[in-house]
Structure formats: structure tokens, C-alpha cells
N, C-alpha and C positions, 0 to 999 in steps of 0.2 A: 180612791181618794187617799187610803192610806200609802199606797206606797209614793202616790209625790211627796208625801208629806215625809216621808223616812229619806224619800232622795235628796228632798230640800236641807234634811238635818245635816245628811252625811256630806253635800256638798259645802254645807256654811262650818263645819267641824274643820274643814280642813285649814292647816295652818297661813296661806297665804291669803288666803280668801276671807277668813276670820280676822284676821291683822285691816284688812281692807275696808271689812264692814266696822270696822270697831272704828276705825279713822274718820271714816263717813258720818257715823253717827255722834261722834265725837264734835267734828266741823258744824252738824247741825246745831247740837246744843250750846254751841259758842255762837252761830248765828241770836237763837232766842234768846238767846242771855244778852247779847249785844244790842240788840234791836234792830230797827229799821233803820231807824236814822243813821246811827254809825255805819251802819252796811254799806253806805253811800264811799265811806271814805277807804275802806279796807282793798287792797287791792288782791292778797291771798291768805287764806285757811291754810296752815301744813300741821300736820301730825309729823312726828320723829320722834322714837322712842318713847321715853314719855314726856316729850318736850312740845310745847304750842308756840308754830311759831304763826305774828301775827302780821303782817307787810299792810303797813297803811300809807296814804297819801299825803298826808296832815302831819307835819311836826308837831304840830299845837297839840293833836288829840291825843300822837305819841306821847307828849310830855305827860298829860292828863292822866292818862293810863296808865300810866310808870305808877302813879303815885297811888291806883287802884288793885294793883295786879293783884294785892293777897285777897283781897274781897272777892275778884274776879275769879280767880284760882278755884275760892271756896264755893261761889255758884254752880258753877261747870261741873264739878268734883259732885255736889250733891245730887245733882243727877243722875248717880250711878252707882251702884252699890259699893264700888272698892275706888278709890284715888286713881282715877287713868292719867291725870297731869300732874306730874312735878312743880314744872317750873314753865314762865309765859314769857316768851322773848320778842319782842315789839321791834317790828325792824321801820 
């Protein structure tokens, strides 16, 4: 059992792979921060750098959000022990 568990470390340690899982886990806590209902309109989750970008369906909801993003920013952020988002770019 131990040595999956040292494969599994050395395997998530590695640089691209680590980058991956961070983006992943990232997308998810901007789904629960977003909820259900907006799920509906978002067409993609992207991680870049430390950029979120957010591709929705809904102008209206686009505008909506514009005017929450630092709120939003700060949910997501708390999350995680150090600031993985900058900045949230709503396309």
C-alpha cells in the first residue's frame, strides 16, 4: 500500500501534471461557488495562468457578473490556501 501511495505522490509532483490537477480542482470550486442554476448558462471553465476565464451563453448574466467579479474572485480564492486567481474574465 505504501508504495502506491509514494507512486501516486511522485506522479502528482510532477510539473505538468500538477499544473493539471490544480486547474481541475480549480474549475470545480468555481462550479460550487456558481451553483446549479448558472451551470446551465456557462458554456466553458478555462484556467490560464492565473487568469479564469468564464464563456457564458447569457449576455444578461455576463453583465450581472461583471459587476460581482471581486466578490466572486474572493469566494473561489477562499478555497485555497494562497490566491490561485487574479483576475475573472467573462466572455
Amino acid at each position: 500500500m505504501k508504495k502506491i501511495d509514494s507512486l501516486i505522490k511522485k506522479i502528482t509532483k510532477k510539473p505538468k501534471i500538477s499544473e493539471g490537477l490544480r486547474k481541475i480542482d480549480i474549475q470545480e470550486v468555481v462550479k460550487n461557488v456558481l451553483g446549479k442554476n448558472l451551470l446551465n448558462y456557462i458554456k466553458d471553465i478555462h484556467v490560464m495562468d492565473e487568469k479564469l476565464i468564464i464563456k457564458l451563453s447569457s449576455s444578461s448574466l455576463r453583465s450581472e457578473l461583471s459587476y460581482s467579479k471581486e466578490k466572486l474572485l474572493k469566494n473561489i480564492n477562499d478555497n485555497f490556501q494562497e490566491s490561485e486567481i487574479k483576475e475573472i474574465i467573462l466572455k
